[in-house]
ZASESE-466629 format. One record per residue: residue in one letter; x, y, z of N, C-alpha, C, O in turn. Coordinates in nm, 3 decimals, m for minus. Atoms other than C-alpha are relative to their C-alpha. Layout:
N
(A; (X; Y; Z); (X; Y; Z); (X; Y; Z); (X; Y; Z));
...
//
This chain:
191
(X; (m0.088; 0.006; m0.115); (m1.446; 2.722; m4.397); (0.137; 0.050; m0.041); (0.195; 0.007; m0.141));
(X; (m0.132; m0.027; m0.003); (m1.132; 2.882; m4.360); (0.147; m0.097; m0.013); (0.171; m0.178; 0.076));
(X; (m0.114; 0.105; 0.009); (m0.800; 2.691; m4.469); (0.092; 0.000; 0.155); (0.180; 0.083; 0.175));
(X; (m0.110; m0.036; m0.108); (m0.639; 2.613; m4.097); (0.133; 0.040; m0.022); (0.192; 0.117; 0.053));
(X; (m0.155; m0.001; m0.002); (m0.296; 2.596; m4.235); (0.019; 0.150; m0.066); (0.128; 0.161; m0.123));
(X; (m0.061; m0.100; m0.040); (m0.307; 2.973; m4.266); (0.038; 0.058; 0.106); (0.113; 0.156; 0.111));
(X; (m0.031; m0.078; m0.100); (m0.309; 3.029; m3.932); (0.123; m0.086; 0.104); (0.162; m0.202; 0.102));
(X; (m0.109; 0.106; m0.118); (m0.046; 2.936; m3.639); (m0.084; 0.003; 0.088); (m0.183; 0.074; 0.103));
(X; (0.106; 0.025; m0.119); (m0.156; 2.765; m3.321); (0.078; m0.042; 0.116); (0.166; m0.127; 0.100));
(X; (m0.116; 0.036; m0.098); (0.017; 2.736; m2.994); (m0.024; m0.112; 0.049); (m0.137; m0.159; 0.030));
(X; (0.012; 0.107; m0.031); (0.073; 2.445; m2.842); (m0.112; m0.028; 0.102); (m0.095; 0.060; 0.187));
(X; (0.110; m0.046; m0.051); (m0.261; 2.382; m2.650); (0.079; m0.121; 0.163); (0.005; m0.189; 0.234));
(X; (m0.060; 0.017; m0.144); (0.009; 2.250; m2.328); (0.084; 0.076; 0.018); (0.176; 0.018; 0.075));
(X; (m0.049; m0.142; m0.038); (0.168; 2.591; m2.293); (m0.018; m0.014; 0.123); (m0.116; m0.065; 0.178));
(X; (0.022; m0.019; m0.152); (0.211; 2.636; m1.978); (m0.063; m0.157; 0.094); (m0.155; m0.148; 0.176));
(X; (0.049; 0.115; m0.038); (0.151; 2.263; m1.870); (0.144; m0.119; m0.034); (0.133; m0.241; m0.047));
(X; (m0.102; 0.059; 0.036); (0.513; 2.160; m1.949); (0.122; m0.049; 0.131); (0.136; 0.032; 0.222));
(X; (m0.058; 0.121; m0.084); (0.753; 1.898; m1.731); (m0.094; m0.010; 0.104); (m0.073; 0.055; 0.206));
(X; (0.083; 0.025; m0.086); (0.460; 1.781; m1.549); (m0.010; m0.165; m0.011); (m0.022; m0.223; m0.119));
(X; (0.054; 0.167; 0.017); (0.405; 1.376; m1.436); (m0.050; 0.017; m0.090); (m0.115; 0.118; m0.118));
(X; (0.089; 0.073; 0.098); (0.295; 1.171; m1.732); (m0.155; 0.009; 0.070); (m0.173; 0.048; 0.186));
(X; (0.083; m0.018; m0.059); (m0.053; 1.154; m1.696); (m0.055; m0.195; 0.063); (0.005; m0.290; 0.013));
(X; (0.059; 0.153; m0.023); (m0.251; 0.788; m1.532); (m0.055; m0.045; m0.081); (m0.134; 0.026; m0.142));
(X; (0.063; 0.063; 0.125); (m0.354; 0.543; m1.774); (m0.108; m0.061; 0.113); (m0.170; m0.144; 0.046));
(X; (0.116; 0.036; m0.063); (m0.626; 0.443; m1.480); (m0.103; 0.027; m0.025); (m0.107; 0.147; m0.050));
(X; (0.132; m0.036; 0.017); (m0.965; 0.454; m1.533); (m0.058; m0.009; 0.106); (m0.023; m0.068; 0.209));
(X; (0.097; m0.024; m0.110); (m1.270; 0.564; m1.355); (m0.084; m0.090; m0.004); (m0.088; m0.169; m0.099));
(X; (0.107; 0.162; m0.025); (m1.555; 0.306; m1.218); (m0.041; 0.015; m0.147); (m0.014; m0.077; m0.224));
(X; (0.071; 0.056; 0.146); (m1.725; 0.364; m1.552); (0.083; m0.069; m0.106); (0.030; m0.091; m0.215));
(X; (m0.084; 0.080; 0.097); (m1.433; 0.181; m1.734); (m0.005; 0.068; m0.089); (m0.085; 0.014; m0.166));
(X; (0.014; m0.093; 0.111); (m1.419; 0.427; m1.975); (0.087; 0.094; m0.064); (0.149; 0.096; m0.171));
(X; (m0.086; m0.105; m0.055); (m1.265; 0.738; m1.842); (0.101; 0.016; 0.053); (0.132; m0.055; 0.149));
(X; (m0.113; 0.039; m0.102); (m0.987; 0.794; m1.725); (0.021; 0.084; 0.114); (m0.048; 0.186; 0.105));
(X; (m0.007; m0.041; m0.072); (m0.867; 0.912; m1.402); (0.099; 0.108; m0.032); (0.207; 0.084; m0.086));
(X; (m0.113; m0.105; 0.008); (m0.695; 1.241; m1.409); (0.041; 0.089; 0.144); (m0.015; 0.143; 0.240));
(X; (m0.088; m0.109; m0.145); (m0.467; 1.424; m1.159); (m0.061; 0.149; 0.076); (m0.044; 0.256; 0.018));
(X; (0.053; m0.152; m0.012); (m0.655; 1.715; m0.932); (0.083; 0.063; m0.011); (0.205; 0.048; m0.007));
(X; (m0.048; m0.154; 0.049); (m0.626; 2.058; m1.018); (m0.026; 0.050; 0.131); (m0.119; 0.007; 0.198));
(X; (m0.014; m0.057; m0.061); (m0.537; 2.282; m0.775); (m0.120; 0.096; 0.010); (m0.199; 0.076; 0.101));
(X; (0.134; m0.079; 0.004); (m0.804; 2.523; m0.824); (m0.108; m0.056; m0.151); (m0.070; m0.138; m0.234));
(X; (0.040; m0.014; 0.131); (m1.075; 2.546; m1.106); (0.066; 0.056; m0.140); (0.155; 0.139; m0.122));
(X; (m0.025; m0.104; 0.088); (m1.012; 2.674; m1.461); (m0.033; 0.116; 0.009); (m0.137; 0.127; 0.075));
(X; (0.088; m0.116; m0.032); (m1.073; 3.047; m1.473); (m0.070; 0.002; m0.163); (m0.121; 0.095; m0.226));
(X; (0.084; 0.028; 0.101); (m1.212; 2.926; m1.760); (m0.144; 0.033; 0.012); (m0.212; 0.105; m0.061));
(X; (0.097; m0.031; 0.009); (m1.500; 2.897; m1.611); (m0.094; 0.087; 0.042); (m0.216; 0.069; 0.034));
(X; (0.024; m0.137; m0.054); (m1.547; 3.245; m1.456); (0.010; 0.121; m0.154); (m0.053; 0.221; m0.189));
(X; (m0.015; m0.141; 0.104); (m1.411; 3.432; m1.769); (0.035; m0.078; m0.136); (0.067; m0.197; m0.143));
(X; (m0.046; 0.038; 0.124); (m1.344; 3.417; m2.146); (0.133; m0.014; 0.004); (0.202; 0.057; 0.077));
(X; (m0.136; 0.026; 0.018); (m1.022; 3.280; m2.241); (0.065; 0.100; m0.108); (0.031; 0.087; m0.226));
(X; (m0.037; m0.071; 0.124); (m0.812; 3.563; m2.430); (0.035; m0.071; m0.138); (0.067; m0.190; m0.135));
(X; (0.047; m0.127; m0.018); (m0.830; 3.686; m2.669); (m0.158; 0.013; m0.033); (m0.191; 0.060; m0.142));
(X; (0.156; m0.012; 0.036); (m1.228; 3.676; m2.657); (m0.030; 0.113; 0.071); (0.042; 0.125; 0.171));
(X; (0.063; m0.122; 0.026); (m1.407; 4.004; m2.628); (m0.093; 0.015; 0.161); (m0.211; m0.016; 0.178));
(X; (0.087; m0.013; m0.146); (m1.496; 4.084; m2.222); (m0.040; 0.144; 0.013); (m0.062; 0.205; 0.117));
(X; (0.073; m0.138; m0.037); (m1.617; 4.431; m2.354); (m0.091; m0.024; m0.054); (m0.108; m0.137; m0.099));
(X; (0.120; m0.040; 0.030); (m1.944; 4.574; m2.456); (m0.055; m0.099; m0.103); (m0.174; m0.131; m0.103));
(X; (0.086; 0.083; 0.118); (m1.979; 4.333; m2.780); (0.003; m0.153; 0.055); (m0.061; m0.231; m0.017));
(X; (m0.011; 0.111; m0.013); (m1.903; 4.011; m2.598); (0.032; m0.125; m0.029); (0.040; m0.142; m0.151));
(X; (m0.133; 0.106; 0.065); (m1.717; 3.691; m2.634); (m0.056; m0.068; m0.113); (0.010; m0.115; m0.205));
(X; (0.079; 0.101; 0.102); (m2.024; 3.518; m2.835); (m0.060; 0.060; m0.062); (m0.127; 0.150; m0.010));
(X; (0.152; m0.072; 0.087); (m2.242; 3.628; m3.137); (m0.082; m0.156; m0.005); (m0.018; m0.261; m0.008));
(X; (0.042; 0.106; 0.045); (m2.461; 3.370; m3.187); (m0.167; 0.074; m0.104); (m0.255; 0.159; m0.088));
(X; (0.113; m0.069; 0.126); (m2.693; 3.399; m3.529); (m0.100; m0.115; m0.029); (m0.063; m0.220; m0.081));
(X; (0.132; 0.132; 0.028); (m3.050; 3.174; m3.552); (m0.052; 0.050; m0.149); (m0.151; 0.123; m0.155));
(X; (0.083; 0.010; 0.129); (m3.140; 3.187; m3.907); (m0.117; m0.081; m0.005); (m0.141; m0.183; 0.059));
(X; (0.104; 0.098; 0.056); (m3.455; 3.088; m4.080); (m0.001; 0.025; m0.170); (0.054; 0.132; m0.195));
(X; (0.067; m0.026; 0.112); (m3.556; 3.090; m4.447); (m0.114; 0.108; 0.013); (m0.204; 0.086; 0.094));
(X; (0.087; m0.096; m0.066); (m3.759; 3.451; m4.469); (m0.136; m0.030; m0.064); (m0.242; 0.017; m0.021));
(X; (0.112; 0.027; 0.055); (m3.992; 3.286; m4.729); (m0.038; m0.110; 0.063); (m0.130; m0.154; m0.006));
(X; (0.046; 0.126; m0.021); (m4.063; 2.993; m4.572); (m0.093; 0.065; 0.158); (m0.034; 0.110; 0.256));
(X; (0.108; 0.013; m0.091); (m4.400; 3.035; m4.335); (0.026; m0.065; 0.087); (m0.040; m0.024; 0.183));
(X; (0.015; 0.064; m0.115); (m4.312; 2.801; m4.099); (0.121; m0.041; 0.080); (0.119; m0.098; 0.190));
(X; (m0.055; m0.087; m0.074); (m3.998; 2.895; m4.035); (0.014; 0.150; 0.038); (0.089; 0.167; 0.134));
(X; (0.051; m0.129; m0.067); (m4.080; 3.267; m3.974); (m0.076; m0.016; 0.140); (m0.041; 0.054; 0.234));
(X; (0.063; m0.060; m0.120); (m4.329; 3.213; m3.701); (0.066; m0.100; 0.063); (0.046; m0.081; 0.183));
(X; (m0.072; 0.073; m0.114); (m4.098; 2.907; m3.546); (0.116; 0.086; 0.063); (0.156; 0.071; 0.179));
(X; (m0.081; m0.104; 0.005); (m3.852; 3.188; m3.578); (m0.043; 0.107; 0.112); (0.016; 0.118; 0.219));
(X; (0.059; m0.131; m0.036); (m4.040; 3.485; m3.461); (m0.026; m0.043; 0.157); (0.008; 0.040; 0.243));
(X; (0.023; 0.041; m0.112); (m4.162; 3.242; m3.139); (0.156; m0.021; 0.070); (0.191; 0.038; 0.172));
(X; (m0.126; m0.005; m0.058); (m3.803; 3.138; m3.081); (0.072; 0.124; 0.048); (0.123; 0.130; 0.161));
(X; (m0.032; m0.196; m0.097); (m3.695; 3.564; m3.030); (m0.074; m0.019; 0.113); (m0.046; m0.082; 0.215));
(X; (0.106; 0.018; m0.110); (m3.979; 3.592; m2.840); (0.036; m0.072; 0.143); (0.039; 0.001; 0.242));
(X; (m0.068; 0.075; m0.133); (m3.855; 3.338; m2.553); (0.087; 0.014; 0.001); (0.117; 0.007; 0.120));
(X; (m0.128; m0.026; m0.006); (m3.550; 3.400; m2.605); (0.018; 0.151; 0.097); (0.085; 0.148; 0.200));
(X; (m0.013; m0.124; m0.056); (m3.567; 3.767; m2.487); (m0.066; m0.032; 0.130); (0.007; m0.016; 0.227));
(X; (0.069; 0.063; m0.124); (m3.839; 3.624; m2.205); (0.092; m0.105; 0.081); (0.174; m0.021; 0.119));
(X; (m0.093; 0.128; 0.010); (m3.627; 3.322; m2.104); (0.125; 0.073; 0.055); (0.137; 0.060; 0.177));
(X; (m0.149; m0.104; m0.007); (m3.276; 3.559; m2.090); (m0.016; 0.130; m0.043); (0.034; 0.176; m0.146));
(X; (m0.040; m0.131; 0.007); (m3.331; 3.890; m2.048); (0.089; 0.049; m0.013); (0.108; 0.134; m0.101));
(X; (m0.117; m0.082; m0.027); (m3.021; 3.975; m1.931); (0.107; 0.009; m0.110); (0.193; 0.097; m0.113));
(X; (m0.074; 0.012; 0.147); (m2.854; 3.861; m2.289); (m0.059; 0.117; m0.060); (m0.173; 0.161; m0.044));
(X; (0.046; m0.086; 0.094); (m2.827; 4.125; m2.544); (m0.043; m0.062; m0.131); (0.028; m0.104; m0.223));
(X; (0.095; 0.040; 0.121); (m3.076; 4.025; m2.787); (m0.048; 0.098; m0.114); (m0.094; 0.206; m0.076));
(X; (0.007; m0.090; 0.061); (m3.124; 4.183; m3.119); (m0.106; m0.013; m0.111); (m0.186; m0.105; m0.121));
(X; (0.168; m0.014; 0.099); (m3.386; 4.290; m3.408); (0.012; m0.163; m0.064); (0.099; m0.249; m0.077));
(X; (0.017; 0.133; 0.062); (m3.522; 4.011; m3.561); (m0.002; 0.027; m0.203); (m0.100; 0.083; m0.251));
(X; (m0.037; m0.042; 0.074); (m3.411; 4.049; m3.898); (m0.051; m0.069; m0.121); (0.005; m0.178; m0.129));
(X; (0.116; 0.023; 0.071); (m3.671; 3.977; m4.196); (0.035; m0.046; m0.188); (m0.033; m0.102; m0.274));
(X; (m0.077; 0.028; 0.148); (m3.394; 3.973; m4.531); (0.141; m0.050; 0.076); (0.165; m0.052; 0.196));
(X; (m0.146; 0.024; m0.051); (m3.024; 3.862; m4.517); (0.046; 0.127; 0.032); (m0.021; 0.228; 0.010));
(X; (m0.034; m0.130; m0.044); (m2.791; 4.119; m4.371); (0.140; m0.010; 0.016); (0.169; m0.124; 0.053));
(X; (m0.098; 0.055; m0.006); (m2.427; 4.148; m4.364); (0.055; m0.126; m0.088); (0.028; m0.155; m0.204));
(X; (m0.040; 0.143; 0.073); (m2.250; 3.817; m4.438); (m0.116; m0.114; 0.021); (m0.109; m0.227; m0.025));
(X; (0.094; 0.108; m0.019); (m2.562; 3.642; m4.324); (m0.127; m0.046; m0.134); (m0.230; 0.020; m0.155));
(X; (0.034; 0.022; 0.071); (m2.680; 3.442; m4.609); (m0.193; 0.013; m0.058); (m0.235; 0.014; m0.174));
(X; (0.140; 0.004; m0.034); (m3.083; 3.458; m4.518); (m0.040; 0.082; 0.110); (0.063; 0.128; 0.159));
(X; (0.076; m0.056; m0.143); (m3.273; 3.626; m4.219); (0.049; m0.045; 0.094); (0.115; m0.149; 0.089));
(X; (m0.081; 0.071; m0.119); (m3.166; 3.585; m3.884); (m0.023; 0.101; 0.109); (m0.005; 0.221; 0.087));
(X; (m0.051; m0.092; m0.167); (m3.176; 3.734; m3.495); (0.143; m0.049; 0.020); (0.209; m0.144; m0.022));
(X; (m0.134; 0.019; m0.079); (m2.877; 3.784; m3.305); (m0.006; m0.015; 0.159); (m0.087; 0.051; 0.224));
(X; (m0.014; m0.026; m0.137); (m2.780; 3.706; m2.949); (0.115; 0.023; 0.033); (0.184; m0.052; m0.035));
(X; (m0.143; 0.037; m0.056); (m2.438; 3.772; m2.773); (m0.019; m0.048; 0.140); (m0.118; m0.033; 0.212));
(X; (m0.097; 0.024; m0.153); (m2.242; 3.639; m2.455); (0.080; 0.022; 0.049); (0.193; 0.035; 0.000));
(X; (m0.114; m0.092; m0.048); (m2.085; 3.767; m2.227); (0.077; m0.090; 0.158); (0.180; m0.056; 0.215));
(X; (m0.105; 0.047; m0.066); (m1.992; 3.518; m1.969); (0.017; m0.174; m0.068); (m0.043; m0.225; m0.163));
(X; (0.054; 0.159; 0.046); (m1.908; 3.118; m1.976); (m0.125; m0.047; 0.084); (m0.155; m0.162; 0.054));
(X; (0.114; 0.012; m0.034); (m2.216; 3.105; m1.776); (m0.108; 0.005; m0.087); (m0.188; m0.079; m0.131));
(X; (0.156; 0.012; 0.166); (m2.456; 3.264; m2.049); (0.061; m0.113; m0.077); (m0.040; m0.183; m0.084));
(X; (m0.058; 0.025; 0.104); (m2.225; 3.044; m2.307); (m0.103; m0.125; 0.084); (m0.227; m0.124; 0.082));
(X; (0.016; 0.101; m0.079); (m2.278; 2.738; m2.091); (m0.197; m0.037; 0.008); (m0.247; m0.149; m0.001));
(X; (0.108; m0.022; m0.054); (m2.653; 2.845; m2.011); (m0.115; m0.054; m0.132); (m0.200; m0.142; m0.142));
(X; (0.091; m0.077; 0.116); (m2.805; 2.973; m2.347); (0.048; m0.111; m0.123); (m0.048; m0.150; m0.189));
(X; (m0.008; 0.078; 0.066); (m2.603; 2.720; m2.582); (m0.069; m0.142; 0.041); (m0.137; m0.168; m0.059));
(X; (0.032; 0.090; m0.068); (m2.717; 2.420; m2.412); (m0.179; m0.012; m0.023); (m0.256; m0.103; m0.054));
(X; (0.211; m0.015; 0.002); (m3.117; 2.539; m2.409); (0.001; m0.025; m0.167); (m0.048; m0.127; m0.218));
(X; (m0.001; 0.013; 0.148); (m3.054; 2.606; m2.798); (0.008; m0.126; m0.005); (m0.093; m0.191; m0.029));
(X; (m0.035; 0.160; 0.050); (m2.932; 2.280; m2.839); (m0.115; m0.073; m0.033); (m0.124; m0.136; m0.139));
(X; (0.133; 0.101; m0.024); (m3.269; 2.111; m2.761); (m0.105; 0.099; m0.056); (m0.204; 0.046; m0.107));
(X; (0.113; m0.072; 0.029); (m3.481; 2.448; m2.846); (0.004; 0.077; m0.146); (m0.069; 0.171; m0.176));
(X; (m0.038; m0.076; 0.119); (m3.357; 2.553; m3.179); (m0.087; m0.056; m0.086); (m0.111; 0.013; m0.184));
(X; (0.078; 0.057; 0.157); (m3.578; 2.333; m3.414); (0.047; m0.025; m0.125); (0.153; m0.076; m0.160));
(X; (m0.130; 0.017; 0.107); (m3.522; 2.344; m3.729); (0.081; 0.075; m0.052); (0.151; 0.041; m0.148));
(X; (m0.134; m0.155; 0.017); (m3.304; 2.674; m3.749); (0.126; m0.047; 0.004); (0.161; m0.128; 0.091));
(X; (m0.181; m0.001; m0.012); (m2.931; 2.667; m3.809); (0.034; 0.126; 0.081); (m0.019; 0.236; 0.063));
(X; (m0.069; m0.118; m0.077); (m2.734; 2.884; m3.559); (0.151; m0.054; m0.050); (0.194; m0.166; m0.073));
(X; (m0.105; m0.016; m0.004); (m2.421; 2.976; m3.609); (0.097; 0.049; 0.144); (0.032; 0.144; 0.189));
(X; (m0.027; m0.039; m0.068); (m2.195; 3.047; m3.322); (0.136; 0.016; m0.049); (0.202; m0.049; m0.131));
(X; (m0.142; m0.069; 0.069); (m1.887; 3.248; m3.359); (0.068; 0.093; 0.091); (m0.005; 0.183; 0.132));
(X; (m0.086; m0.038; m0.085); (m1.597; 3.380; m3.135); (m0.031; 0.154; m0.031); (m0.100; 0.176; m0.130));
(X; (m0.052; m0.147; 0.033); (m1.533; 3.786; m3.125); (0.110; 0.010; 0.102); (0.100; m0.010; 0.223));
(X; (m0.157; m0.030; m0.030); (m1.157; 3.863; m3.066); (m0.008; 0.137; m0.024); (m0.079; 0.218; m0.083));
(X; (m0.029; m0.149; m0.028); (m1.010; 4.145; m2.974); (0.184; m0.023; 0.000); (0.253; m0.116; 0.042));
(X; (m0.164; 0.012; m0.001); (m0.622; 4.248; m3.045); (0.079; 0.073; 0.192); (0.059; 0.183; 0.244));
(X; (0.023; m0.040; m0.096); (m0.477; 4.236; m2.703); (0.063; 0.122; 0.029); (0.056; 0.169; 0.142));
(X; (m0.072; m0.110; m0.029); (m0.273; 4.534; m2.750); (m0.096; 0.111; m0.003); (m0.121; 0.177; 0.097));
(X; (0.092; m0.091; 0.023); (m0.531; 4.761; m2.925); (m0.149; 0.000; 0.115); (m0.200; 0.092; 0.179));
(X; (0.120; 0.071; m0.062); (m0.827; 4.580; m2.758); (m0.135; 0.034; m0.102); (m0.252; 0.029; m0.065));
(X; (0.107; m0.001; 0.103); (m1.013; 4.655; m3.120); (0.018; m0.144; m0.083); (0.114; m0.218; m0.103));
(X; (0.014; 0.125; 0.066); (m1.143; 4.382; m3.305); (0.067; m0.101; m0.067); (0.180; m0.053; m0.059));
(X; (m0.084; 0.018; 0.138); (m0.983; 4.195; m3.550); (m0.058; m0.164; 0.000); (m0.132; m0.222; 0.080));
(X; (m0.014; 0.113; 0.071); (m0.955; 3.868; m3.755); (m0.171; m0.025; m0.023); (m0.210; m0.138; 0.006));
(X; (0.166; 0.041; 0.011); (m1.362; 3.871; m3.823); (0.000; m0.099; m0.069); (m0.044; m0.194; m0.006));
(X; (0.019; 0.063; 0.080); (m1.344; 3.677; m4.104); (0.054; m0.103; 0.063); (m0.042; m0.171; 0.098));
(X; (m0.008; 0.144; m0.059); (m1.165; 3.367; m3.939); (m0.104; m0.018; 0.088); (m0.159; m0.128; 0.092));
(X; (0.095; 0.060; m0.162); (m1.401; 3.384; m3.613); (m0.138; m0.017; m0.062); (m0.228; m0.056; 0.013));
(X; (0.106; 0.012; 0.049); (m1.676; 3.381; m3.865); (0.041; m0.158; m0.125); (m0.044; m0.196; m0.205));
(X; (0.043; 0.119; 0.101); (m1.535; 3.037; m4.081); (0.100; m0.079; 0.121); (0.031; m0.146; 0.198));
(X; (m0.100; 0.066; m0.061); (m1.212; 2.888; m3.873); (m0.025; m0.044; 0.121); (m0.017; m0.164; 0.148));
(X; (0.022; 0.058; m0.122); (m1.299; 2.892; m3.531); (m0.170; 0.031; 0.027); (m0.185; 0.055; 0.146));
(X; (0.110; 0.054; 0.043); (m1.692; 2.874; m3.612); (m0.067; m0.119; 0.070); (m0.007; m0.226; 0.068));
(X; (0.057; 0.147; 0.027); (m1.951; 2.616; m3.498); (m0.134; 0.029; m0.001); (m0.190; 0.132; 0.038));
(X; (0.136; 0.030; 0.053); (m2.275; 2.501; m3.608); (m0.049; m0.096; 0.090); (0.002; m0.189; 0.153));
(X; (0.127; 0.095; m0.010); (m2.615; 2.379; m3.525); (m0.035; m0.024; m0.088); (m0.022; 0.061; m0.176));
(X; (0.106; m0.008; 0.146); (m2.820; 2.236; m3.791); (0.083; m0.008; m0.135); (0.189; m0.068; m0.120));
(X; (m0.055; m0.024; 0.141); (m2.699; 2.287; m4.163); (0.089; 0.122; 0.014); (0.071; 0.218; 0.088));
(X; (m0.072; m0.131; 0.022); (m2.443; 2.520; m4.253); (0.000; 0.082; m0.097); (0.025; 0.030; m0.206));
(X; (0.028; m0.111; 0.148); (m2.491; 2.826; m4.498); (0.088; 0.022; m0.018); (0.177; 0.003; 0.065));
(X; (m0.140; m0.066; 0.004); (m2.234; 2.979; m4.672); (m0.027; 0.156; 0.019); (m0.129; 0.218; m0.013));
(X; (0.029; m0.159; 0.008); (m2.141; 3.355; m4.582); (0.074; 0.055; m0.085); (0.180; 0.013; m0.133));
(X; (m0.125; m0.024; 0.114); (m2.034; 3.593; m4.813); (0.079; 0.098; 0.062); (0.064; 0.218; 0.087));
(X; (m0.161; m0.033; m0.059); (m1.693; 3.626; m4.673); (0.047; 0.136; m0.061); (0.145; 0.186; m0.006));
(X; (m0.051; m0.091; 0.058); (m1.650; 3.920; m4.897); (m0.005; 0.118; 0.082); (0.086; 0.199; 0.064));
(X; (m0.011; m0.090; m0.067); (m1.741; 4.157; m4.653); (0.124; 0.045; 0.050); (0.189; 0.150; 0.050));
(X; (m0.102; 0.034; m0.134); (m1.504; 4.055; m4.428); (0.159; 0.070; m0.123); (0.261; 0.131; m0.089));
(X; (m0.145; m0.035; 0.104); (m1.219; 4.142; m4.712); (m0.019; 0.144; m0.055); (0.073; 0.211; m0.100));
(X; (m0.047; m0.131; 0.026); (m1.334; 4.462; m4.784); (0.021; 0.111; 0.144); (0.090; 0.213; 0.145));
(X; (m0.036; m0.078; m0.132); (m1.332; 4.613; m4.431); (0.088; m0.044; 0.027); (0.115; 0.030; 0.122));
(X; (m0.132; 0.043; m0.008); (m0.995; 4.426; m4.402); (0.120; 0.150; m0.113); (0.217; 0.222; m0.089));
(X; (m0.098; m0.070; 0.063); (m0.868; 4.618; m4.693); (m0.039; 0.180; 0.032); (0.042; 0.272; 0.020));
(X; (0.077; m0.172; m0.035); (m1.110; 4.979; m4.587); (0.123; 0.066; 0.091); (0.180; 0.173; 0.070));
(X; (m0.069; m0.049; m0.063); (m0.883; 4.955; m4.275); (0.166; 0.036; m0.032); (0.237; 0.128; 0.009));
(X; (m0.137; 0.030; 0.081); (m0.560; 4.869; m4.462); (0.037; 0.133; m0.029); (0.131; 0.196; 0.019));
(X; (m0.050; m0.121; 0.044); (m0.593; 5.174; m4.655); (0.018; 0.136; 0.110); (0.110; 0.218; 0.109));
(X; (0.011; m0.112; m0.107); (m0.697; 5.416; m4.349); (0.119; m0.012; 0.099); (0.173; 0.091; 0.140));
(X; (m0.169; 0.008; m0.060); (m0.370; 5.281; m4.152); (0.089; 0.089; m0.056); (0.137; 0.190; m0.003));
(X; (m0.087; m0.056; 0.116); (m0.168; 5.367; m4.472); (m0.013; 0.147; 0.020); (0.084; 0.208; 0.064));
(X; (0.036; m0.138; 0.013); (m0.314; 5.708; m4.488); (0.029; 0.075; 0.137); (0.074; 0.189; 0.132));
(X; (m0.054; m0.081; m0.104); (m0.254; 5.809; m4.137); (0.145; m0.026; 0.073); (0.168; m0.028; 0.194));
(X; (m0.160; 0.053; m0.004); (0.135; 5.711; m4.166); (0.055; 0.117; m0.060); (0.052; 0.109; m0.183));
(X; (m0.043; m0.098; 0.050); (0.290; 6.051; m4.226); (0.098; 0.024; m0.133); (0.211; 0.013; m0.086));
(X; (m0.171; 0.047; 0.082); (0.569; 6.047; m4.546); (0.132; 0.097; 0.049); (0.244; 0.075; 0.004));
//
């Protein structure tokens, strides 16, 4: 996991400032508490919250590993694609992948998302249909100026979450296409 205290974090009541205290009342279930309506919904739950990725690669990767030697996760594996693509077509679903690949420590399919609907939809089924697979789920950001990628390596340890056990990845990738681009910046900076 990524050390938080490299990164900064805005205050998560931005934009929610000199507003009534909130009610210390609770709801019938004694529990909860009562909170103040909202004027409308979040558009939370229509769209990704920047800066998450509302182009072509989508706001979510999500990665189902199995062990590639292990027999009985392969075909719990191989059945899990399988419905998965049946089940949610409309998700972009990808090869089912037979060695490690990338930073991914073992074998693994991929799925992305692209609204909080799929997120909402497709995490939720996993939850209960994953077995014994670890998924990883992991943000993709986009810089909002450029609108190209960036920070992989945090959205792959920092803002990160798990099903199941967690593997380690080797983060190294992530540091040499950090420094690939570094240099190709440099180089197209005239002297």
């Amino acid at each position: 996991m990524a050390d938080p205290s490299l990164y900064t974090y805005p205050s998560p009541l931005e934009g929610y400032e000199d507003l009534q205290p909130l009610p210390d009342a609770k709801a019938e279930d004694g529990k909860s508490y009562v909170n103040p309506p909202a004027e409308k919904l979040s558009s939370s739950y229509e769209t990704f919250t920047a800066p998450l990725d509302t182009g072509p690669k989508g706001g979510f990767d999500v990665h189902i590993y199995y062990f590639q030697q292990n027999d009985t996760q392969l075909k719990f594996a191989r059945e899990l694609w399988e419905r998965v693509r049946r089940e949610f077509p409309e998700l972009q679903i990808y090869r089912f992948w037979e060695k490690p690949i990338g930073p991914h420590p073992v074998a693994m399919f991929e799925v992305n998302l692209f609204t909080p609907a799929q997120f909402g939809a497709f995490i939720s089924w996993l939850v209960i249909n994953r077995g014994p697979l670890s998924v990883l789920v992991h943000p993709n950001t986009v810089d909002p100026v450029t609108g190209e990628s960036n920070e992989e390596e945090r959205n792959h340890t920092q803002r990160a979450t798990w099903m199941g056990e967690r593997l380690p990845l080797d983060l190294s990738l992530f540091k040499r296409i950090a420094k690939a681009k570094a240099q190709e910046k440099a180089a197209a900076v005239p002297n």
